[in-house]
C-alpha positions as CSV (number, residue, x, y, z in Angstrom):
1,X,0.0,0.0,0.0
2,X,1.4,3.3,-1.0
3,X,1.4,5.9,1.7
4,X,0.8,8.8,-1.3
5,X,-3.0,8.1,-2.1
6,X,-5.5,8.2,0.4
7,X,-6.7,4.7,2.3
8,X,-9.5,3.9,1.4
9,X,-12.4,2.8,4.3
10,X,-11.8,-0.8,3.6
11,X,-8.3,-0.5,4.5
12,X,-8.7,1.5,7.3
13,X,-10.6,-1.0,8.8
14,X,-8.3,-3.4,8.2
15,X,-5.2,-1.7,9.8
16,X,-7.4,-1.1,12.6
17,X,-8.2,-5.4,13.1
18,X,-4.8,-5.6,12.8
19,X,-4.5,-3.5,15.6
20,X,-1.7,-1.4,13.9
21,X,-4.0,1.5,15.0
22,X,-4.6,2.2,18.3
23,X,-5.9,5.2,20.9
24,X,-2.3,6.3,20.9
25,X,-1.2,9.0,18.4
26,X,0.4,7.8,15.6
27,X,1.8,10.3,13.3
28,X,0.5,9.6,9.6
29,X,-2.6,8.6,11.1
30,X,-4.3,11.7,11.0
31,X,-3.3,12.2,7.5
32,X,-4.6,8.8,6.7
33,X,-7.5,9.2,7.9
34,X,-8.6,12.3,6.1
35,X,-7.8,10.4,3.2
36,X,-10.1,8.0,4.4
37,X,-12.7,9.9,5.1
38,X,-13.0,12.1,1.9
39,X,-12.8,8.8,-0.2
40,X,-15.5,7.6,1.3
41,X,-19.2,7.9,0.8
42,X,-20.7,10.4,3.1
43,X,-22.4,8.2,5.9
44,X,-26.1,8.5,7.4
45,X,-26.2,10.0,10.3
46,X,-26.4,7.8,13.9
47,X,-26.8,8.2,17.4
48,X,-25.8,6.6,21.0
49,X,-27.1,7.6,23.8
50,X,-25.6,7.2,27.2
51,X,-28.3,7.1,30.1
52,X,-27.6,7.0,33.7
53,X,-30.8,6.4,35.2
54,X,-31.5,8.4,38.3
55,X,-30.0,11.4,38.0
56,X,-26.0,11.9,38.1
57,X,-25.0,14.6,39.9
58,X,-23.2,17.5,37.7
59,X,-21.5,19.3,40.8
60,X,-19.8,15.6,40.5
61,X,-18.6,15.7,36.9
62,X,-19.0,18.3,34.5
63,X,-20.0,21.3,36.7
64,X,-17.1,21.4,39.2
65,X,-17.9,24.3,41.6
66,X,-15.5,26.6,44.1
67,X,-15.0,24.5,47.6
68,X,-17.1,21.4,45.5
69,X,-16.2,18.4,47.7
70,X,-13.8,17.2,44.3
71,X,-11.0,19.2,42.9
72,X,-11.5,20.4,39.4
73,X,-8.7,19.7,36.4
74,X,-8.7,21.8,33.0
75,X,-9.4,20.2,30.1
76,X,-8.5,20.5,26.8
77,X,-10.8,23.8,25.8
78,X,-9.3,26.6,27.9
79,X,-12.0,27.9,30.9
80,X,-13.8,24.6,30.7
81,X,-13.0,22.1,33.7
82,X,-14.0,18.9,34.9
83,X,-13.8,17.4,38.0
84,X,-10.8,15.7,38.8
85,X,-12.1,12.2,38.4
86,X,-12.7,12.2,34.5
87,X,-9.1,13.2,33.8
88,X,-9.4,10.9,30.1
89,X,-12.6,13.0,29.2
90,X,-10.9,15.9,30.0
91,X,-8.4,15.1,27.2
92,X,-10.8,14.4,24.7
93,X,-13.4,17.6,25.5
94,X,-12.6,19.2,22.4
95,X,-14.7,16.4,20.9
96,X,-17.6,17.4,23.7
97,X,-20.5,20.2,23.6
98,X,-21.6,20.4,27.2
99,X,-24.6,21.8,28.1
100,X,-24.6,23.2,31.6
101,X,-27.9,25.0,31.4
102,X,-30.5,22.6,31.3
103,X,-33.6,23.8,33.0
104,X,-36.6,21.3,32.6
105,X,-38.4,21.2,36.1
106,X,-39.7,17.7,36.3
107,X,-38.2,15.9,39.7
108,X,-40.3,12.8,39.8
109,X,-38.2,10.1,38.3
110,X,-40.2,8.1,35.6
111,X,-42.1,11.6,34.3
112,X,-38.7,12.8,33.9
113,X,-37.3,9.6,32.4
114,X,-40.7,10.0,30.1
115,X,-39.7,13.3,29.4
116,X,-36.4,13.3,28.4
117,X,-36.9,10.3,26.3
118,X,-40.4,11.7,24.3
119,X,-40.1,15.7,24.6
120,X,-43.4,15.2,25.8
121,X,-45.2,15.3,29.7
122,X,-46.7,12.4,30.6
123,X,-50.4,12.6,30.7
124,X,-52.6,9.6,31.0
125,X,-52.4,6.1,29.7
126,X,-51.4,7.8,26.1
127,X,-48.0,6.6,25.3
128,X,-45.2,9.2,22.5
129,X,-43.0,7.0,20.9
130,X,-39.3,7.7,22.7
131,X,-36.5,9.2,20.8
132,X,-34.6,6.5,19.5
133,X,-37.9,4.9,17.9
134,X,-38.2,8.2,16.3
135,X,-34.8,8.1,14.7
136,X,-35.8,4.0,14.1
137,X,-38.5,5.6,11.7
138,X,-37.0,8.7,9.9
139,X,-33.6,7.5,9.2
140,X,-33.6,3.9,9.9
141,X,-32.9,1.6,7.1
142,X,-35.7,-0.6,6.1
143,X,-33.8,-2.9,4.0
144,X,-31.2,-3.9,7.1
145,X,-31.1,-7.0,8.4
146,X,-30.6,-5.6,11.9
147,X,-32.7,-3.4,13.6
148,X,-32.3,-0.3,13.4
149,X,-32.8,0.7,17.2
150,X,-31.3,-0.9,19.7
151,X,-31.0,-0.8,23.5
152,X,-28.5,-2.3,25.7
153,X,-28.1,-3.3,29.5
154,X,-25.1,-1.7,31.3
155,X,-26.4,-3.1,34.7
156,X,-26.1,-1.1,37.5
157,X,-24.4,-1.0,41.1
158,X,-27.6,-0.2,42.9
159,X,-30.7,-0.7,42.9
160,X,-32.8,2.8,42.9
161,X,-34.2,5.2,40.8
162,X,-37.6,4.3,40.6
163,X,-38.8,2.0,37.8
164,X,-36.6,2.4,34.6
165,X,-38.1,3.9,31.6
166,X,-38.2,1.6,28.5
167,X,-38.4,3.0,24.9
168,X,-41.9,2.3,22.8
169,X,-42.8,3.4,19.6
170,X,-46.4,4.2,20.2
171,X,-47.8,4.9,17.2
172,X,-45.1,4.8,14.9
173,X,-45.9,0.9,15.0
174,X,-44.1,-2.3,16.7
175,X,-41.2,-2.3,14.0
176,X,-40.0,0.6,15.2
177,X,-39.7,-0.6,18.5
178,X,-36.0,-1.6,20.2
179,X,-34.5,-4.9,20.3
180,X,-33.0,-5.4,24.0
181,X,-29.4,-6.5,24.9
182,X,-29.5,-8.1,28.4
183,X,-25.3,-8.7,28.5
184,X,-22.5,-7.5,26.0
185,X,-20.1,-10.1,27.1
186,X,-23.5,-12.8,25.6
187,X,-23.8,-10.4,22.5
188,X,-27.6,-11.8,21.6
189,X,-29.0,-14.6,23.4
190,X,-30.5,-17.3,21.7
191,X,-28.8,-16.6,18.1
192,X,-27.9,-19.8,16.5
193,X,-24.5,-20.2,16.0
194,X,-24.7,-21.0,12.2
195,X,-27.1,-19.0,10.4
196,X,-27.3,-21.5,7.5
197,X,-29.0,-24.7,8.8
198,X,-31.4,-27.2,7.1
199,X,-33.3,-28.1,10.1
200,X,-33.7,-24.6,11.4
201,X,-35.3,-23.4,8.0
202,X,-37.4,-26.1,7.7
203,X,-39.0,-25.2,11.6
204,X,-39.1,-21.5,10.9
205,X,-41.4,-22.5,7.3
206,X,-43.6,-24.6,9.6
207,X,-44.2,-21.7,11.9
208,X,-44.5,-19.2,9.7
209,X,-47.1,-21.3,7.6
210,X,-49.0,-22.2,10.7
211,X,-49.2,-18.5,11.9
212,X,-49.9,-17.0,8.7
213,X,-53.5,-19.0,8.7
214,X,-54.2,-17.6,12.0
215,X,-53.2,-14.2,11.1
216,X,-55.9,-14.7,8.1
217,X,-58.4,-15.7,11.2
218,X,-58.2,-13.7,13.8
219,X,-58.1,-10.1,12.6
220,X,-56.5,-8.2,15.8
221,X,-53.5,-5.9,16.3
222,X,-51.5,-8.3,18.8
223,X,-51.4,-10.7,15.7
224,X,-49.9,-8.2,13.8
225,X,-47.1,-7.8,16.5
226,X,-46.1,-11.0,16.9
227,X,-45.9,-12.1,13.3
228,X,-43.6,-8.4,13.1
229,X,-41.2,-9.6,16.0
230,X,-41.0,-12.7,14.5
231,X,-40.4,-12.0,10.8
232,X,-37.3,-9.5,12.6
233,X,-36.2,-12.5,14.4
234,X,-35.6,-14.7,11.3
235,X,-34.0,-11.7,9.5
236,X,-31.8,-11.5,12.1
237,X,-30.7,-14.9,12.6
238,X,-30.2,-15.3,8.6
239,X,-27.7,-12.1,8.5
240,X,-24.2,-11.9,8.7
241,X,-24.7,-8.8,10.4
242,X,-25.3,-10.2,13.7
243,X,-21.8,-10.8,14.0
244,X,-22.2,-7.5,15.2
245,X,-23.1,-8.3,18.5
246,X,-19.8,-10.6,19.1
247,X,-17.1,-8.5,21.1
248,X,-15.0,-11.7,20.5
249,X,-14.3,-10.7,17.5
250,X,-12.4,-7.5,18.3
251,X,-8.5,-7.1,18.9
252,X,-7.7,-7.7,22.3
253,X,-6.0,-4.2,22.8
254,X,-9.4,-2.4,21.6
255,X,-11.2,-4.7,24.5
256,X,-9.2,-3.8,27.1
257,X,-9.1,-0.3,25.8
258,X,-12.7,-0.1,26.5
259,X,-12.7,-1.7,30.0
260,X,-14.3,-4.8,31.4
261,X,-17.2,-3.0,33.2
262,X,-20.5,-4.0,31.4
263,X,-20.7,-0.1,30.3
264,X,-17.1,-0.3,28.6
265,X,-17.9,-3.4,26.4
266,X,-21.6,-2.0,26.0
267,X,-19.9,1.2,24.5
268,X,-17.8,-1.1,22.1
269,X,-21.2,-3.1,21.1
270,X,-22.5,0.4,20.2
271,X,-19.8,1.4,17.7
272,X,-20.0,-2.1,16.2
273,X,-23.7,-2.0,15.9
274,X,-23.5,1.3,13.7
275,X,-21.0,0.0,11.6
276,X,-23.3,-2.8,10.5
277,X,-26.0,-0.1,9.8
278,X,-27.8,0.1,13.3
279,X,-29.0,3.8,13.8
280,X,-29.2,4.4,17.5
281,X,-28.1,2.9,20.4
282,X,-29.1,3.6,24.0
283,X,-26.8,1.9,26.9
284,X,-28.3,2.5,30.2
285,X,-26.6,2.3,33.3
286,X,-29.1,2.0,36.7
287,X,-28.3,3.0,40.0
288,X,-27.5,7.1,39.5
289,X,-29.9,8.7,42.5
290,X,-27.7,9.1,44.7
291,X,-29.7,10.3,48.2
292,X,-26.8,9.2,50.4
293,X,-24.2,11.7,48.3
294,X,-22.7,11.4,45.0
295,X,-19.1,11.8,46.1
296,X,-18.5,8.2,47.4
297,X,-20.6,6.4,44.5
298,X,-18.8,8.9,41.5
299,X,-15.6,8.1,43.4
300,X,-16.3,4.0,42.2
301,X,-18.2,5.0,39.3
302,X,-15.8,7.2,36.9
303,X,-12.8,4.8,36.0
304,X,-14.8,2.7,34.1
305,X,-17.4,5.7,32.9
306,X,-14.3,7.9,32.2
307,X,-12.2,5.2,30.3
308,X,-15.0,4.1,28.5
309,X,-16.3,7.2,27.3
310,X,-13.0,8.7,26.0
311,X,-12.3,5.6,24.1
312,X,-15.7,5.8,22.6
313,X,-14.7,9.3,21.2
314,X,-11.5,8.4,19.8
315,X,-11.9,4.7,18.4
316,X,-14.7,6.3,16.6
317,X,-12.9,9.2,15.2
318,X,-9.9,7.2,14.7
319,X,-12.7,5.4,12.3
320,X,-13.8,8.2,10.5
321,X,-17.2,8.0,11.9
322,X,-17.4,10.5,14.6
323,X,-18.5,13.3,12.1
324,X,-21.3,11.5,11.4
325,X,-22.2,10.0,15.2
326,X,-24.0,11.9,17.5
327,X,-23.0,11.2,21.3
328,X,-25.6,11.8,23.9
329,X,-24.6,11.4,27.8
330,X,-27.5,12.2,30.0
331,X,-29.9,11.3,33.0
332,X,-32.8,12.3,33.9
333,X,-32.3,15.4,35.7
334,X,-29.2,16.5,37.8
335,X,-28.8,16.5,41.7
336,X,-28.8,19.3,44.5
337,X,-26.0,21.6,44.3
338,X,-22.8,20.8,46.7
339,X,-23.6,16.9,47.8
340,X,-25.3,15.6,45.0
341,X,-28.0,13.8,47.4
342,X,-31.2,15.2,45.9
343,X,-33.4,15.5,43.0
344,X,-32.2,18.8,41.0
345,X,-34.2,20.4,37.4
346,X,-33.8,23.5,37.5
347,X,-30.1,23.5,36.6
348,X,-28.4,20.8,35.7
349,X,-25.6,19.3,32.6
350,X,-25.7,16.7,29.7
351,X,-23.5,16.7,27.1
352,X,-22.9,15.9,23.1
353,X,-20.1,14.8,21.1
354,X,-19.4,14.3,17.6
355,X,-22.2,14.5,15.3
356,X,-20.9,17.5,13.1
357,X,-21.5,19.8,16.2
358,X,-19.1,22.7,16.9
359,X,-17.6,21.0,20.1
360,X,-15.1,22.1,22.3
361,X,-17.7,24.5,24.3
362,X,-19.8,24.9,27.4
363,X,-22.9,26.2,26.4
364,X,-24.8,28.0,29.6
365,X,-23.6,28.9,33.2
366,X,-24.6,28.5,36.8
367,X,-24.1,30.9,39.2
368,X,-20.7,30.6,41.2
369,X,-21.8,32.1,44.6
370,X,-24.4,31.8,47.0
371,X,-25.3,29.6,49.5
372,X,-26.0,26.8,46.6
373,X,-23.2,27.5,43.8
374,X,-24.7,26.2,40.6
375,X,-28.5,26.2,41.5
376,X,-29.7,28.6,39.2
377,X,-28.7,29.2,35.9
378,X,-27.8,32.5,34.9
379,X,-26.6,32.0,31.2
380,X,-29.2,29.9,28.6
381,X,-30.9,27.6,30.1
382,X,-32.2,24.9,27.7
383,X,-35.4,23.6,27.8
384,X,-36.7,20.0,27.1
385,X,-38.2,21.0,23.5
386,X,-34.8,22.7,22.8
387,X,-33.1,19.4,23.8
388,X,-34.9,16.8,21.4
389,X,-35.1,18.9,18.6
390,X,-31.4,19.6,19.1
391,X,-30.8,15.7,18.8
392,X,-33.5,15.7,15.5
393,X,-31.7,17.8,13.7
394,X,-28.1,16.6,14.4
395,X,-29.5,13.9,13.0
396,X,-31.5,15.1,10.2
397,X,-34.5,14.8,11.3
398,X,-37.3,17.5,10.8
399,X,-38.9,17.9,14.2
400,X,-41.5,20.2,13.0
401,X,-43.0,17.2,11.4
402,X,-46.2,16.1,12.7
403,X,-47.6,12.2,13.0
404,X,-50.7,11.0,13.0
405,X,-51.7,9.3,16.2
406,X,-54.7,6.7,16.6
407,X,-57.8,8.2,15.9
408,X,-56.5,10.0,13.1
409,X,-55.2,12.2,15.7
410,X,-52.4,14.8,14.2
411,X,-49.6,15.2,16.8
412,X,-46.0,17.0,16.3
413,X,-42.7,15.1,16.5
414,X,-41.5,17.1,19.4
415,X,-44.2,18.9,22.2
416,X,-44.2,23.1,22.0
417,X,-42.7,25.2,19.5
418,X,-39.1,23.9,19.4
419,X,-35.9,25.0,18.3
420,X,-32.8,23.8,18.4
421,X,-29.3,24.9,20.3
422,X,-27.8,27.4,17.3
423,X,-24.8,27.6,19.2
424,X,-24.4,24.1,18.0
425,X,-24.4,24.1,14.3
C-alpha cells in the first residue's frame, strides 16, 4: 500500500483489526485518515445515547464548583474544567459540547425519564414514541437485516431510581420498536450459531405457515405484533450482520481499551452495531440517584465511565465516523448543588459529542456564589423542547414534522414550539 494516495475505508478497517492503530497518536494517522474519510461515501447519520438512570450529579462531573467536595482539572478547551475524576474525558473535551444549562423542572423520576426520552409530559395512559424509535422511523434503514434501534443493559451498582423507563414506539408501530441486549459479554441470546442450517429453515417455514393461517383468522393488532417480531427474528438470525453483537471478534488491545465493566464493552457493542447499519443505540446504566451523596458512589463509578467514554470518542474518530455519530450522555435530571444527594431540574448538565457539532464548548452557566453554587442558571438555560429537537436535527430529522396518532389524531414530532441549540451548528 502506497502511503501517497488516500486509504481507502476498507483498508482503514483493516489496519485497525490488525491492531496497527490504536488510541495512541500515531503520526501519519491523521493524515490517513482524512484520506479515508474524503474517499468515502458520506455516511447517514447515527446516534448513541448514554443514560444514567437516576439522575447523576453535575456538581460531580462536569460542573465542578468553588470549595465542590472534588477538585477540578482543566481540560482541553481553555475555561472549561471537569472534576478531577474524569481526567481521560478531559483530554478528549474538544470532541464534547456540554450543556450546563439545562432547566426542565420535572423531579419525579419516571415523568422525567418519560420526558427526556419523548419531549413530551406524561399525561394519562397515552404513550409518544421515545426518541430512539423516532430516529428507528426517519432514518432507519428498512432494507437492514438488523434493527435499526437498539438498547442495551449496562447493569447497574444499585438498585434505585424508581422504575426504569423503556423506549416504545407508540404509534409509529411495533417495527419501530428496540431490540433489548440483556449482556454484551452474551452479545444476543438465543442466536444460533450458524445462520445457514437445514433443520432450522425447515421449523421457521412450519411456523411461519402455521401463523400465517391464523393471522388470516383472527383479525387483531396483537397478531400483527407478533408475526412483526417474528419475521425480525428470522431476519436477524439469517444475516451476517449479527456478528455484530460478538465483542470476541475484536482485537484484544481495543477490549481492554474499552474496559471490562458492562458499560465499557456496552460502549464497544454500540460502535460495532453502527458499523453494520444500526442507527441508534441507548446503553443505560441503573443505580444514579444518589440520596446518600454522589461523592462516594462517582468516586467508584468514573474509572470505568471515564475510560469508557474517552475511548468511545477516539476509536470512533480514529474510524472516520465521529463526524457523522452523535454522542448523547445524560440522566434524567441532575442533583442538588454541593452533595449531590437530591433531586435537581432547575439547573443541571448533559453533554454531546461528535455528530458534526461545533464541540469544544460549554454552552450556559450557573451561578458561582451563593449559599448553593450552581443552583440557578444565569446563562441559557435549555429547555426540554430545545433538547430533542437539538438531537433531531443533528441527526436530520425535521422535528417540526407532525404524525398522526390513533384516531386520526395529528400530533408533532417534538411537544411546543421547538428550536434547536444554534450555538451548536
Amino acid at each position: 500500500m502506497s502511503l501517497n494516495r488516500p486509504i481507502d475505508r476498507r483498508e482503514l478497517l483493516k489496519l485497525s483489526s490488525m491492531g496497527l492503530l490504536s488510541t495512541a497518536s500515531v503520526p501519519w494517522f491523521e493524515t490517513l485518515a482524512q484520506g479515508a474519510a474524503q474517499s468515502t461515501q458520506k455516511r447517514k447519520k447515527s446516534c448513541i445515547l448514554l443514560w444514567m438512570d437516576g439522575g447523576p450529579s453535575q456538581p460531580h462531573t462536569f460542573d465542578p464548583k468553588p470549595n465542590g467536595e472534588f477538585k477540578s482539572i482543566p481540560t482541553t478547551v481553555p475555561g472549561v474544567h471537569f472534576t478531577e475524576y474524569f481526567p481521560k474525558m478531559a483530554k478528549v473535551m474538544n470532541e464534547i459540547a456540554l450543556v450546563r444549562g439545562m432547566s426542565t423542572g420535572e423531579g419525579g423520576h419516571y415523568r422525567a425519564k418519560y420526558l427526556l426520552h419523548t419531549g413530551y409530559a406524561r399525561t394519562g395512559g397515552f404513550e409518544h414514541p421515545a426518541i430512539g424509535c423516532i430516529a428507528s422511523h426517519e432514518i432507519g434503514d428498512p432494507n437492514n437485516e438488523l434493527p435499526a434501534f437498539v438498547t442495551i443493559d449496562a447493569g447497574f451498582d444499585k438498585g434505585n431510581g424508581g422504575r426504569l423507563y423503556r423506549s416504545v414506539p407508540a404509534y409509529l408501530g411495533t417495527r419501530h420498536a428496540p431490540l433489548l441486549v440483556r449482556d454484551p459479554s452474551k452479545g444476543l441470546e438465543n442466536l444460533p450459531e450458524e445462520a445457514e442450517n437445514t433443520e432450522l429453515d425447515r421449523r421457521l417455514k412450519l411456523l411461519k405457515r402455521s401463523e400465517g393461517r391464523f393471522a388470516k383468522k383472527v383479525s387483531d393488532p396483537l397478531v400483527r405484533t407478533k408475526q412483526a417480531a417474528f419475521d425480525r427474528a428470522v431476519r436477524l438470525m439469517r444475516s451476517d450482520r449479527s456478528k455484530a453483537f460478538n465483542l470476541e471478534s475484536e482485537p484484544t488491545y481495543l477490549r481492554e481499551a474499552y474496559g471490562h465493566h458492562k458499560f465499557g464493552k456496552s460502549c464497544l457493542m454500540a460502535r460495532r452495531l453502527l458499523e453494520a447499519g444500526v442507527s441508534f443505540v441507548e446503553i443505560f446504566h441503573r443505580g444514579w440517584d444518589d440520596h446518600e451523596g454522589a461523592a462516594k458512589r462517582i468516586k467508584e463509578r468514573s474509572p470505568w465511565m471515564d475510560t469508557a467514554i474517552a475511548t468511545l470518542i477516539t476509536d470512533l474518530k480514529q474510524r472516520g465516523m465521529l463526524e457523522d455519530t452523535l454522542i448523547v450522555w445524560m440522566g434524567e435530571f441532575g442533583r442538588s448543588p454541593v452533595d449531590g444527594k437530591g433531586h435537581y431540574a432547575r439547573a443541571w448538565t448533559t453533554f454531546f459529542a461528535g455528530g458534526g457539532l461545533k464541540t469544544g464548548q460549554a454552552i450556559g452557566k450557573t451561578d458561582e456564589k451563593g449559599k448553593r453554587p450552581g443552583g440557578t442558571v444565569v446563562d441559557r438555560p435549555v429547555s426540554t423542547a430545545e433538547f430533542m429537537a437539538t438531537i433531531c436535527y443533528a441527526l436530520g430529522i425535521d422535528y417540526t414534522k407532525e404524525y398522526i396518532a390513533d384516531g386520526n389524531r395529528p400530533i408533532h414530532m417534538i411537544d411546543g414550539h421547538a428550536k434547536h441549540i444554534h450555538e451548536l451548528f
